[in-house]
ZARO-412043 format. One record per residue (C-alpha): residue number from 1; x, y, z. Coordinates in nm, 3 decimals. Layout:
 num       u       v       w
 NUM       X       Y       Z
...
// end
This chain:
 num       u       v       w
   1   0.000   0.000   0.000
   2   0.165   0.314  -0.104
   3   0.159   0.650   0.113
   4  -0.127   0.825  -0.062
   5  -0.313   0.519   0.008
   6  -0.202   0.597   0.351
   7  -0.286   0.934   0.404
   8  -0.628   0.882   0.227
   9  -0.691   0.644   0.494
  10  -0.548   0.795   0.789
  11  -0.765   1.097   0.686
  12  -1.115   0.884   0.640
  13  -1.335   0.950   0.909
  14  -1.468   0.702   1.107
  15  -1.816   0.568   1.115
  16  -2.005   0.798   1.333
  17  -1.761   1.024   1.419
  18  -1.634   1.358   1.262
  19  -1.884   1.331   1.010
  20  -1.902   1.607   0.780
  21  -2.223   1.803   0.733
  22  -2.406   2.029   0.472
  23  -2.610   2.339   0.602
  24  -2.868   2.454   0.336
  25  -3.090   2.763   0.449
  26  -3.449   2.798   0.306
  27  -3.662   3.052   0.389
  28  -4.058   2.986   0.321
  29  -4.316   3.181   0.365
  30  -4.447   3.065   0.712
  31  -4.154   2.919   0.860
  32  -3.791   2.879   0.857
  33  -3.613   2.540   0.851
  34  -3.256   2.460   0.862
  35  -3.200   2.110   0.681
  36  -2.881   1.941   0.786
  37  -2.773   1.636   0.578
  38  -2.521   1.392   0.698
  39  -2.227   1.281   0.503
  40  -2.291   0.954   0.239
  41  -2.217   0.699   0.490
  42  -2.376   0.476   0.604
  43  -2.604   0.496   0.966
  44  -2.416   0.365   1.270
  45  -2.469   0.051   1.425
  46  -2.588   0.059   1.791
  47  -2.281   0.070   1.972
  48  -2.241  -0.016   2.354
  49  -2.340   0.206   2.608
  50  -2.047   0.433   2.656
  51  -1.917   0.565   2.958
  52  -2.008   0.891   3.175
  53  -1.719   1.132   3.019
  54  -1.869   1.043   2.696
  55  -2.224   1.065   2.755
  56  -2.129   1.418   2.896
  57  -1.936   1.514   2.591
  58  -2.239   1.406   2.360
  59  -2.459   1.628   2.601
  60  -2.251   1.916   2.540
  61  -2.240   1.840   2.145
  62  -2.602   1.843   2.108
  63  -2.627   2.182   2.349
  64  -2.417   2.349   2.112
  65  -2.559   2.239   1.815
  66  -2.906   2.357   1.955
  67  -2.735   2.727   2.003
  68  -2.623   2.731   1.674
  69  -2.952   2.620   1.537
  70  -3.086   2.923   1.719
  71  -2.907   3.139   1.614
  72  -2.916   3.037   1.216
  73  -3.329   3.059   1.225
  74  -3.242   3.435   1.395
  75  -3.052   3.518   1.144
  76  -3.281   3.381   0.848
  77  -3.541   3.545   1.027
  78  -3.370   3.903   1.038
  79  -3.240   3.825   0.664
  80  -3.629   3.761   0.533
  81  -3.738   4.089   0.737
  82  -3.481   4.321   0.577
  83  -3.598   4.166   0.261
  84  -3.941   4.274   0.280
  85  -3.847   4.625   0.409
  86  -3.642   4.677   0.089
  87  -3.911   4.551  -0.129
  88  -4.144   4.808   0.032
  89  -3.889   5.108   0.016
  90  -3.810   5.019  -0.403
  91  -4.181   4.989  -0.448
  92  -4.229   5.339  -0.239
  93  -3.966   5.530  -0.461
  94  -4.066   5.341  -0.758
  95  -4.421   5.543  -0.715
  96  -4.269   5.871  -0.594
  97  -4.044   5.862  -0.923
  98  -4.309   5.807  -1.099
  99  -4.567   6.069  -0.952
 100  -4.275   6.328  -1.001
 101  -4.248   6.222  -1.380
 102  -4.575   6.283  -1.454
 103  -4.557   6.634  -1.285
 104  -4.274   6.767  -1.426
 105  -4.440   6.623  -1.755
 106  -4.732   6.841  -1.670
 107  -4.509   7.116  -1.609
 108  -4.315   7.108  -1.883
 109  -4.661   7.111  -2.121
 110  -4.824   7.377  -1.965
 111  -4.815   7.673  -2.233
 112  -4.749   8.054  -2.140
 113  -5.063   8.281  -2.218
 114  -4.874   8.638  -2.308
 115  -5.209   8.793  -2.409
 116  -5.341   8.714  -2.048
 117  -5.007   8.842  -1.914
 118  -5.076   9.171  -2.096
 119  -5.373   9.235  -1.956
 120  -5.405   9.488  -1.582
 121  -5.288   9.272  -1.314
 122  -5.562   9.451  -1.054
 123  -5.810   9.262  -1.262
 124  -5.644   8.955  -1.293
 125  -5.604   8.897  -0.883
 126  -5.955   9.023  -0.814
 127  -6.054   8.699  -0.697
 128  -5.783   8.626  -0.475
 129  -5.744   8.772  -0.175
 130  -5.476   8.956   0.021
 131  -5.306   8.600   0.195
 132  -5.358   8.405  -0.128
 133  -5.140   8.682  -0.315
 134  -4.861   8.748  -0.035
 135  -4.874   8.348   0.129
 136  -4.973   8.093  -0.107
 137  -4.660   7.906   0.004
 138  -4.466   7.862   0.360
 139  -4.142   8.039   0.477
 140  -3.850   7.794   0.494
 141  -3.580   7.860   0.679
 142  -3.215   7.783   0.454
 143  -2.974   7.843   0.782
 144  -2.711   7.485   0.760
 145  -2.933   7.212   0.805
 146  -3.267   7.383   0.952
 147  -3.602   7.222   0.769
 148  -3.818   7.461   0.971
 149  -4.139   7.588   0.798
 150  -4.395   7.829   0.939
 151  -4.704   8.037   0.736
 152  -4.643   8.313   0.988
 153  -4.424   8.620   0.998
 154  -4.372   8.649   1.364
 155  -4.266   8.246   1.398
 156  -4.035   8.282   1.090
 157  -3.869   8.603   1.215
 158  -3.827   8.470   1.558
 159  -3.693   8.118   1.450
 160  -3.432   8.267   1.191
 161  -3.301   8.558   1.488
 162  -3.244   8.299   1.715
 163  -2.970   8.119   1.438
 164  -2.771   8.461   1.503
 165  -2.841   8.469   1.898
 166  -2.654   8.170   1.872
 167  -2.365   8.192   1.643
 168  -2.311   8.535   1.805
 169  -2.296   8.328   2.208
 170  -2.048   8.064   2.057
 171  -1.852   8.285   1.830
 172  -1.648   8.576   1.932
 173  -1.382   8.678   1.686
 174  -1.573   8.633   1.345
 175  -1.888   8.567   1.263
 176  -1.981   8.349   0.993
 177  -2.342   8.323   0.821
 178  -2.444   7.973   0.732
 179  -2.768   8.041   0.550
 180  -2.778   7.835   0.206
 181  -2.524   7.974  -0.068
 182  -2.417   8.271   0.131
 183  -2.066   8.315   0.220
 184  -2.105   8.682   0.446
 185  -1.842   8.758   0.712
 186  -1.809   9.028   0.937
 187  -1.645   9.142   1.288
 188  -1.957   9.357   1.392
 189  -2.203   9.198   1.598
 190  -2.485   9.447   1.502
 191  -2.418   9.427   1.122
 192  -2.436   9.030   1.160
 193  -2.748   8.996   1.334
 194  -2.867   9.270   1.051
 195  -2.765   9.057   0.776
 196  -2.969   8.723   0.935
 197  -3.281   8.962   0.944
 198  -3.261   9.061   0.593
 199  -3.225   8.704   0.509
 200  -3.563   8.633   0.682
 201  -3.738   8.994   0.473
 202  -3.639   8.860   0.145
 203  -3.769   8.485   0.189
 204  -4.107   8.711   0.264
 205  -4.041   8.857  -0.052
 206  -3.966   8.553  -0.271
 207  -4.264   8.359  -0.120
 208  -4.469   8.701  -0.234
 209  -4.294   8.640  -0.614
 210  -4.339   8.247  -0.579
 211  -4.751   8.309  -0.514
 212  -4.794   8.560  -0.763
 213  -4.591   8.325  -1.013
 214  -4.874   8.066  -0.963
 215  -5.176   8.255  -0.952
 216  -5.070   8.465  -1.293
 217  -4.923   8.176  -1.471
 218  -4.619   8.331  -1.574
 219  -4.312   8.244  -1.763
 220  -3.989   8.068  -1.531
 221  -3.722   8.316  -1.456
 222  -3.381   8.189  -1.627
 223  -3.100   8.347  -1.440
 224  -2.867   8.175  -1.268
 225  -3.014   8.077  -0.876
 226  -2.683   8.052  -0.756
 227  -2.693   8.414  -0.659
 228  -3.051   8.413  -0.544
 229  -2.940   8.444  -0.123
 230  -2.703   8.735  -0.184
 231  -2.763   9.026  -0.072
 232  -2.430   9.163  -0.017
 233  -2.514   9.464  -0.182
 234  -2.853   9.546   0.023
 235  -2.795   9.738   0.313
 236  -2.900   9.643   0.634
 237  -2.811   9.886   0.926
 238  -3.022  10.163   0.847
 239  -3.106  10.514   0.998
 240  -3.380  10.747   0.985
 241  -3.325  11.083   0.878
 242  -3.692  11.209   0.900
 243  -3.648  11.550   1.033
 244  -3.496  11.587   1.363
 245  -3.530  11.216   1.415
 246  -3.164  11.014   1.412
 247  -3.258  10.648   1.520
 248  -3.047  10.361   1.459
 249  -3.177  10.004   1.337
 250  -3.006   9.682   1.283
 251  -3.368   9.508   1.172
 252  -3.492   9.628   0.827
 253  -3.873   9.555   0.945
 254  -3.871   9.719   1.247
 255  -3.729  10.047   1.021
 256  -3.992  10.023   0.767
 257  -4.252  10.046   0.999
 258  -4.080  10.313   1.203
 259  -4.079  10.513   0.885
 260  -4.433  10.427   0.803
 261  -4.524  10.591   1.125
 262  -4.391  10.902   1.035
 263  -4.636  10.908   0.723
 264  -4.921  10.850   0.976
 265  -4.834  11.150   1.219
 266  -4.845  11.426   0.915
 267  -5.142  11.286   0.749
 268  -5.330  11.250   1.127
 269  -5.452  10.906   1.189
 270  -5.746  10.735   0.933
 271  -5.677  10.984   0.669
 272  -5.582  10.937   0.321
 273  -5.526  11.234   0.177
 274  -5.430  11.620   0.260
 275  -5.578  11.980   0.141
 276  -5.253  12.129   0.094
 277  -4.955  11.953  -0.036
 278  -4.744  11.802   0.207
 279  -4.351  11.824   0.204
 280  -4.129  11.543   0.270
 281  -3.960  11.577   0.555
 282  -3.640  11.341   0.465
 283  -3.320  11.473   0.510
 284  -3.243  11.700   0.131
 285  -3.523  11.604  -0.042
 286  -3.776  11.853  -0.160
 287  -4.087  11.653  -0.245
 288  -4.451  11.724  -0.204
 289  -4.745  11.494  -0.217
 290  -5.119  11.555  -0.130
 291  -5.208  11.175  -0.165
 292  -5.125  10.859   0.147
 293  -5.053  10.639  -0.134
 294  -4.806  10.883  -0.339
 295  -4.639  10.939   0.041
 296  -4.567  10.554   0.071
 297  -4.435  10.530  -0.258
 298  -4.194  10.778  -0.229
 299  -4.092  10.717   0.082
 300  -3.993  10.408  -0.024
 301  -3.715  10.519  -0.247
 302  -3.564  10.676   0.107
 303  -3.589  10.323   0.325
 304  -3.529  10.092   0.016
 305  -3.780   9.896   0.078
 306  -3.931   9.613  -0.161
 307  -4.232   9.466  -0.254
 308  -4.197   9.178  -0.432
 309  -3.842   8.966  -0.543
 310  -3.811   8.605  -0.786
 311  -3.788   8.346  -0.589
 312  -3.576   8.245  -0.882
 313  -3.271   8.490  -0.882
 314  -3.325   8.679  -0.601
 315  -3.346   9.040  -0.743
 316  -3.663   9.242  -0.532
 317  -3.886   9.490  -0.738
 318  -4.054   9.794  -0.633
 319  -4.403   9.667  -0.778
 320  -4.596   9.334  -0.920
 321  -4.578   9.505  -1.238
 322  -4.206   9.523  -1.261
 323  -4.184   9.164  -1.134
 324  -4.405   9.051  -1.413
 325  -4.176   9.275  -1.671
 326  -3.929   9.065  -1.548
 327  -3.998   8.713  -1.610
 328  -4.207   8.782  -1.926
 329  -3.887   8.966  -2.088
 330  -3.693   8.617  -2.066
 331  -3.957   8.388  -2.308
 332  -3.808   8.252  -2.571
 333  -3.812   8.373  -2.934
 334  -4.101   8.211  -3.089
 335  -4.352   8.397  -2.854
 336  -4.166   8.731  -2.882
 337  -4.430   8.913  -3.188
 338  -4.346   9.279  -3.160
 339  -4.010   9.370  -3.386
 340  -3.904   9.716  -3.259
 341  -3.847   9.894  -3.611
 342  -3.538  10.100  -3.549
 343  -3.297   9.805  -3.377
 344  -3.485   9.471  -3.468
 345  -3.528   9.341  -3.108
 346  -3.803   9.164  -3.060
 347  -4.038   9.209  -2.766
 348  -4.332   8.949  -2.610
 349  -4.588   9.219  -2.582
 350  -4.658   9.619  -2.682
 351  -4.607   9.741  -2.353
 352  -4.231   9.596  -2.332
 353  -4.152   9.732  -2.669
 354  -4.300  10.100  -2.606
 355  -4.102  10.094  -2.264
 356  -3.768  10.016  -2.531
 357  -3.846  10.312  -2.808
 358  -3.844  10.527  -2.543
 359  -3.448  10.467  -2.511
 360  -3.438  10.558  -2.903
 361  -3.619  10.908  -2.829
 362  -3.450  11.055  -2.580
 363  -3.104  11.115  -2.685
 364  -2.835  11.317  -2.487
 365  -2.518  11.437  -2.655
 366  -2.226  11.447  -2.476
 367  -2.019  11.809  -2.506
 368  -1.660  11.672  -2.555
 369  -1.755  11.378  -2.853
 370  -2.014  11.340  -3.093
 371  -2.157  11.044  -2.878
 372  -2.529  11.045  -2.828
 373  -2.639  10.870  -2.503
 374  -2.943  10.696  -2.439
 375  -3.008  10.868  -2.069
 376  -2.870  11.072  -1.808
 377  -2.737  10.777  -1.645
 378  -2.554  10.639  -1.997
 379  -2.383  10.985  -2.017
 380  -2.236  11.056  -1.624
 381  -2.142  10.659  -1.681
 382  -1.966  10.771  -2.025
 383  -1.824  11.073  -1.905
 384  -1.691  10.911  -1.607
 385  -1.504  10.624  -1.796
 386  -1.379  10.842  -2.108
 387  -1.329  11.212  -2.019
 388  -1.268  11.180  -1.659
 389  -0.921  11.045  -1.517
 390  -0.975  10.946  -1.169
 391  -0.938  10.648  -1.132
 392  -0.998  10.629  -0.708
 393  -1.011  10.206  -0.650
 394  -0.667  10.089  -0.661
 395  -0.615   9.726  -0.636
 396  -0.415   9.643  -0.298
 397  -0.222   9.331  -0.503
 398  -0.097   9.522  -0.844
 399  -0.128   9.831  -0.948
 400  -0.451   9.835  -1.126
 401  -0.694  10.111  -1.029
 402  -1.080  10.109  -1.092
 403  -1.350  10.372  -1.146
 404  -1.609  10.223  -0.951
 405  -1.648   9.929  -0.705
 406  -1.813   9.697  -0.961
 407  -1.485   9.736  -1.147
 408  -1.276   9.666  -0.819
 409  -1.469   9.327  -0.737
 410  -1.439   9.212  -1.090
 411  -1.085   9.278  -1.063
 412  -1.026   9.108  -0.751
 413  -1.166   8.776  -0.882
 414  -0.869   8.750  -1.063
 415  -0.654   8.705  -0.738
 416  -0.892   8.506  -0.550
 417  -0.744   8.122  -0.592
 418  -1.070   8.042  -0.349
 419  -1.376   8.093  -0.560
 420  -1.395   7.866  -0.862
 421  -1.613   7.803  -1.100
 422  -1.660   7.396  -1.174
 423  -1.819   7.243  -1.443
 424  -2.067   7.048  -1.284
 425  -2.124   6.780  -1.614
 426  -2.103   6.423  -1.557
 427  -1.716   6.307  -1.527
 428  -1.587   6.665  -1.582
 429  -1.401   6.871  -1.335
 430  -1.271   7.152  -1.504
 431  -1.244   7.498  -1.331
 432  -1.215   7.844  -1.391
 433  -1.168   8.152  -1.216
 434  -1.471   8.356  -1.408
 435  -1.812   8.266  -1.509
 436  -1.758   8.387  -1.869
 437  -1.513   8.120  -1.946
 438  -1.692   7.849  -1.760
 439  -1.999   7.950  -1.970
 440  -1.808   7.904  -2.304
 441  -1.695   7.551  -2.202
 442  -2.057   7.401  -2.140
 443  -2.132   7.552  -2.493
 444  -1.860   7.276  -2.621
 445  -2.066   6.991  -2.416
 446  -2.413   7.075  -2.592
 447  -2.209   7.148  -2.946
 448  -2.318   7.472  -2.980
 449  -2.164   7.634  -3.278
 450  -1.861   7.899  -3.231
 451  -1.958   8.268  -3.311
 452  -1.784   8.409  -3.633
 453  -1.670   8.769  -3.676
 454  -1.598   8.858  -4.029
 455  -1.440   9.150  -4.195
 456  -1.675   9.335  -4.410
 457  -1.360   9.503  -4.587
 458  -1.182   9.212  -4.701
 459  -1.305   8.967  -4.884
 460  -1.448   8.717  -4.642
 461  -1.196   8.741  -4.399
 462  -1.326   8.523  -4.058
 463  -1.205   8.536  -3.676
 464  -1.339   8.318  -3.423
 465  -1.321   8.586  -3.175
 466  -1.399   8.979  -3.169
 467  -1.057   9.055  -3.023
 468  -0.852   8.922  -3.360
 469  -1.106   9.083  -3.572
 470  -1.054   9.428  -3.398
 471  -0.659   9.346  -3.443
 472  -0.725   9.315  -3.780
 473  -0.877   9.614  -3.832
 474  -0.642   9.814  -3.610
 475  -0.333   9.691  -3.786
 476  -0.448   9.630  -4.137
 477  -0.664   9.893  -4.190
 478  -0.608  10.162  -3.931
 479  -0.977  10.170  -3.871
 480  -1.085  10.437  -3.598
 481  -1.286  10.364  -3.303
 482  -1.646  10.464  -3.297
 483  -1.690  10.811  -3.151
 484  -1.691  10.795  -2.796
 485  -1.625  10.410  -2.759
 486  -1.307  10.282  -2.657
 487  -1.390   9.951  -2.817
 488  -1.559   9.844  -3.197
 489  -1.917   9.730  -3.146
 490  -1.997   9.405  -3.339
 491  -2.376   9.312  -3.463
 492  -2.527   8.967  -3.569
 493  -2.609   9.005  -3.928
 494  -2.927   8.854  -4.088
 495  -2.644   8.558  -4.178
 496  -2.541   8.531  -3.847
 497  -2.224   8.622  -3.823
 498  -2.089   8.954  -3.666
 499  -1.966   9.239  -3.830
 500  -1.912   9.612  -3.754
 501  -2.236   9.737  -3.563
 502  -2.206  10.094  -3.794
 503  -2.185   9.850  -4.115
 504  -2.484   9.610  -4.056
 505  -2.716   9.894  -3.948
 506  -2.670  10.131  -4.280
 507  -2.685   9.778  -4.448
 508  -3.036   9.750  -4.335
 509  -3.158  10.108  -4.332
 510  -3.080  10.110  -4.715
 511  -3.235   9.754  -4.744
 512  -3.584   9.852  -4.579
 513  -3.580  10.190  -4.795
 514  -3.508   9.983  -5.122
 515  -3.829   9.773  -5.027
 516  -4.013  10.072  -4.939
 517  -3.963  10.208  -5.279
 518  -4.070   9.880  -5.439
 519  -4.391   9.851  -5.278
 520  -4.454  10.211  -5.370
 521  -4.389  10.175  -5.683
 522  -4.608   9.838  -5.737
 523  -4.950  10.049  -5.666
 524  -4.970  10.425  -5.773
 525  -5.269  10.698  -5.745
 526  -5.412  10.856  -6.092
 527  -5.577  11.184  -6.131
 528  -5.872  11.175  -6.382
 529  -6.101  11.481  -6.454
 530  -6.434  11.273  -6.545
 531  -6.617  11.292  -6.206
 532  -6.927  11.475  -6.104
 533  -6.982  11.870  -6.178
 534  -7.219  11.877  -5.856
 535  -7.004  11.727  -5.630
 536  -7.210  11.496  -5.504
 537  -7.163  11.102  -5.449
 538  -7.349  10.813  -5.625
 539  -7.615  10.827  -5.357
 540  -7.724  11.149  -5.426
 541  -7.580  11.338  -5.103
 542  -7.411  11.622  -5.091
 543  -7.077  11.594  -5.011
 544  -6.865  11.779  -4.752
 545  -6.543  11.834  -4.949
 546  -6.559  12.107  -5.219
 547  -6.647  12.080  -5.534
 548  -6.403  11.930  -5.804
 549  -6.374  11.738  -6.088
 550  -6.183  11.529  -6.050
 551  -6.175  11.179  -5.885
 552  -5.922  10.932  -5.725
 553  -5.880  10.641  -5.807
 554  -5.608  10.334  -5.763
 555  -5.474  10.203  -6.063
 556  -5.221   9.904  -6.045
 557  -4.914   9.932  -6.344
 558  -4.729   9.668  -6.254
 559  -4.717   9.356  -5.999
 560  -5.094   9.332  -5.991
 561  -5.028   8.933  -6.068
 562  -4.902   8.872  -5.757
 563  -5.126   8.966  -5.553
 564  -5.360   8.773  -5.720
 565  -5.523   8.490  -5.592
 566  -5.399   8.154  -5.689
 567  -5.555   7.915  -5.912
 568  -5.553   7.567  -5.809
 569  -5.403   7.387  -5.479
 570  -5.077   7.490  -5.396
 571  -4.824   7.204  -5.208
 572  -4.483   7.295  -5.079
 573  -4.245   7.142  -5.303
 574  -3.872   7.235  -5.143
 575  -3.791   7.450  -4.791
 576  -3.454   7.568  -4.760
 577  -3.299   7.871  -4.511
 578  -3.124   8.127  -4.692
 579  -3.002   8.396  -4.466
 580  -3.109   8.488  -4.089
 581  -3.481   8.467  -4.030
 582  -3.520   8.430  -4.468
 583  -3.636   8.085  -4.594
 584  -3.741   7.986  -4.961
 585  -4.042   7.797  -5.090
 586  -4.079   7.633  -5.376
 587  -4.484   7.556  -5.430
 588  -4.644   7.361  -5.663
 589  -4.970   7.464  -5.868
 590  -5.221   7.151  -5.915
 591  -5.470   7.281  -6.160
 592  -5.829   7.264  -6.062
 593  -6.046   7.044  -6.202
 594  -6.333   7.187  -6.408
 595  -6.685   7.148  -6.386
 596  -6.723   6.855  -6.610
 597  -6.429   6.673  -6.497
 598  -6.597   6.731  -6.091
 599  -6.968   6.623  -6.241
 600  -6.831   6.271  -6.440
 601  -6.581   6.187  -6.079
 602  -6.915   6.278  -5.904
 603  -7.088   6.044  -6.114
 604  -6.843   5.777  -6.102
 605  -6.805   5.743  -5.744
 606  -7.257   5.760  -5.718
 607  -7.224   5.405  -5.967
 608  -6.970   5.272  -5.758
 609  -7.165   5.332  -5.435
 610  -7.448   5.224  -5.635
 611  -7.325   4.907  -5.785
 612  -7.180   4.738  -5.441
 613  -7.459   4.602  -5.195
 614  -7.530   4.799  -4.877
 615  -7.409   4.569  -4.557
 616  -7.664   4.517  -4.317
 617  -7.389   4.622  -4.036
 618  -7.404   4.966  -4.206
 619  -7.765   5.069  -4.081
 620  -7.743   5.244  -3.784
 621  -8.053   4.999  -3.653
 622  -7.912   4.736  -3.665
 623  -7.597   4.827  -3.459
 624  -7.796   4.803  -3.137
 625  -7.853   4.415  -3.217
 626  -7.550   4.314  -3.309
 627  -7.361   4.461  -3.071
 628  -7.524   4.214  -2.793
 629  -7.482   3.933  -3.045
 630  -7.135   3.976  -3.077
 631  -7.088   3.956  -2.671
 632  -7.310   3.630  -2.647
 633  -7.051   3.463  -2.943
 634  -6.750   3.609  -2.713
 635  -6.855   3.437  -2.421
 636  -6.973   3.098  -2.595
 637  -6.578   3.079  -2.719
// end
């Protein structure tokens, strides 16, 4: 016997003893068993009765072999119960997907009305009132982690103050605001708790915007909502300077209605108007109002305070009105009908484009360059950037020096290594320091097609950006700025492609005056001298105009064709785009039949109909039997 044999042997377990076993679990629906299977051998005699160290060890064997049973049918037990749970959590967000599907579907369908949207927005909210306009949705509180939500302004103001009571007990230095995408830090304890108030005013303005936005209807704002929680720029220490009245506040609220008060005194309590005009007693203004209303308006423009702000973006309004203006001037293109006839910009209603020709009529010029301005705030902004030289924001890292403190902050960006920009595309981490730059990278994700600047000098010379087309013009051909612009000013041709803004509009002035001509031309007015020596009309009357004779009428010489009606049925044949907003259509004429050819086809299809046996299924009688018959033959199959 050789020593594998050996080992094999030595190895074999003996009848009875160190048996090996298989543990199978299976899991039914009532009960749990656990199915142990011996080893193919076969059962052991009846051995001997053994003695009492053995019979103990045997006891202990089966004790532990109990325990573990135990514990297996625990475990199977636990295992089946986490089961079900799971099954009832997939099937719960199975139906929550699927109930947020079909209302974003909705959404998504629901088309924008702009002629209700033009109409007063006094008579559209008649039928809501007051708390339906202001609170159709609860205040939510964005501090870190919060999820508190209250329908009142006291509980909302009371729950967001105590966030700074807080921070202000465990912080001493610093303080830090931790309200949602808001990165404020100051030293002053006043200004801080300040800031956390105004936080809590304009989420009572953005639930105002977010009701009226679904009682009108209206178009989505689409600026970015990144920015919708700053208010950086908002002050919010204020104090009053209402005569001899110098009161601090570090609550915006509390200052509005401490201003509002004022208004009450001069008028006298429950009165609405005045005799005499009233002035306004505000610190070097000269104002004077007879009416409450007028009063609050203006004294608005002191406190800065809001009505209404997009819950989108974030920017507040003085009025509904201005609010509506603003989401309704960011539809898309299709819906925008009114074409303002001196720039081309297109406009969703009449009231929006009348607002823009304004900017076209009042013109300032500007006494050191032939620049014409569009307002008074275009020209101190123009003569602040080109004929002044101060220059009073310096940069504290180079020497670069600004002329406002817009121009500052942009600057600044520049040294900030902190604040990125990320793309935030699927398995793409590219940043950038500005939001310009980040912007033209997602436009190479969706394949959007790459501007084109083209020189309207050369012959079809192309740049892919306005900075190597200006270089071109400065070095090639010496070409001036405009006057008063440090910069050339490109336009979008009818092509699509920019050119020089100066170029592109005389391009179109002279193409709308050709086409003027031409339509004036296609239908003149003739002079003939064979009318009535009375003066009076076909009916008799006499007429009010004086006596003449001679009549007016139209007379066509040339184009009269096509204005003509067609003859036959016209089908589009070809479409093809041939410029910017310019497609052509090639139709095709069928000739109509005539009046034989429509009287033998009549004919023809009368024999047909004629010819071929009526079905009794095609008497409307008849229907109400079969249809019974047809549901006994169902059920006999």
């Amino acid at each position: 016997m050789g020593n594998d044999s050996k080992k094999r042997k030595k190895h074999h377990p003996r009848n009875g003893e160190g048996s090996a076993k298989k543990v199978r679990f299976s899991l039914p629906n009532d009960t749990e068993k656990l199915v142990v299977d011996d080893a193919a051998a076969p059962a052991p005699a009846p051995a001997a009765p053994a003695p009492a160290p053995a019979a103990g060890a045997a006891a202990a064997a089966t004790a532990t072999t109990s325990e573990n049973d135990t514990e297996l049918s625990s475990l199977s037990k636990y295992i089946r119960a986490w089961l079900q749970r799971q099954s009832r959590y997939e099937k719960a967000s199975l139906e929550a997907l699927l109930e947020e599907s079909h209302h974003a579907d909705e959404d998504h369908e629901q088309e924008i009305d702009i002629a209700a949207l033009e109409q007063p927005i006094r008579k559209t909210l008649c039928q809501y009132s007051e708390e339906e306009k202001r609170k159709s949705f609860k205040y939510e509180c964005e501090w870190s982690k919060c999820k508190f939500m209250s329908g009142t302004d006291r509980k909302y103001f009371l729950h967001v103050e105590s966030h700074a009571e807080i921070t202000l007990d465990k912080q001493s230095r610093s303080y830090v605001c931790e309200w949602d995408l808001c990165d404020f830090l100051t030293v002053d304890r006043n200004e801080f708790m300040g800031h956390v108030h105004y936080h809590a005013y304009h989420t009572k303005l953005k639930v105002h915007g977010a009701s009226m936005h679904m009682l009108l209807k209206m178009p989505s704002c689409n600026n970015d909502s990144r920015a919708r929680n700053t208010i950086d720029k908002r002050p919010v220490t204020f104090r009053c300077e209402w005569g001899g009245c110098t009161e601090r506040f570090n609550k915006a609220m509390h200052f509005f209605h401490h201003a509002s008060n004022h208004l009450i005194d001069q008028f006298g309590p429950d009165k609405k108007s005045s005799r005499v005009p009233l002035p306004c007693r505000w610190s070097l203004c000269k104002n004077t109002y007879q009416e409450m209303h007028e009063a609050s308006h203006h004294i608005k423009a002191h406190t800065t305070e809001r009505e209404i702000a997009c819950y989108n973006c974030g920017t507040d309004f003085w009025s509904r009105v201005k609010f509506v203006d603003h989401c309704v001037r960011q539809v898309e293109m299709s819906l925008r009908k009114y074409k303002c006839t001196i720039c081309d910009r297109y406009y969703p209603t009449m009231k929006l484009m009348k607002i823009h020709r304004v900017v076209h009529r009042t013109r300032l010029q500007c006494q050191l360059c032939p620049l014409m301005c569009h307002g008074k705030s275009h020209l101190a902004k123009h003569m602040l950037y080109k004929h002044l030289e101060q220059r009073n924001f310096k940069c504290g890292q180079c020497e670069y020096a600004g002329c406002t403190k817009q121009d500052l902050d942009a600057h600044l960006r520049a040294h900030d290594t902190t604040k990125i920009f990320r793309c935030e595309e699927f398995g793409c981490n590219v940043a950038y320091k500005s939001e310009q730059s980040l912007k033209r990278h997602i436009s190479w994700h969706y394949n959007l097609p790459t501007p084109l600047y083209e020189c309207h000098l050369c012959n079809g010379k192309r740049y892919t950006t306005s900075y190597k087309l200006s270089k071109h013009f400065q070095c090639v051909h010496q070409l001036q700025h405009p006057p008063g612009y440090g910069r050339y000013r490109y336009k979008a041709d009818k092509d699509g492609i920019f050119r020089l803004a100066a170029y592109v509009q005389e391009k179109w002035a002279k193409q709308s005056q050709s086409e003027k001509v031409d339509e004036a031309s296609s239908c003149t007015i003739a002079v003939s001298s064979d009318g009535d020596d009375d003066g009076e009309s076909a009916t008799g009357k006499q007429t009010d105009r004086p006596q003449s004779n001679s009549t007016i009428q139209p007379v066509t010489t040339h184009g009269a064709a096509a204005y003509a009606p067609l003859k036959g049925k016209p089908s589009i044949q070809s479409f093809k785009a041939v410029g910017w907003d310019e497609f052509a259509l090639e139709l095709k004429i069928d000739p109509e039949p005539t009046v034989e050819e429509q009287q033998s086809a009549q004919g023809s299809q009368a024999a047909a109909t004629a010819s071929k046996p009526k079905d009794v299924k095609d008497f409307t009688v008849m229907k109400r039997y079969l249809e019974p018959l047809k549901k006994v033959m169902k059920t006999e199959n």
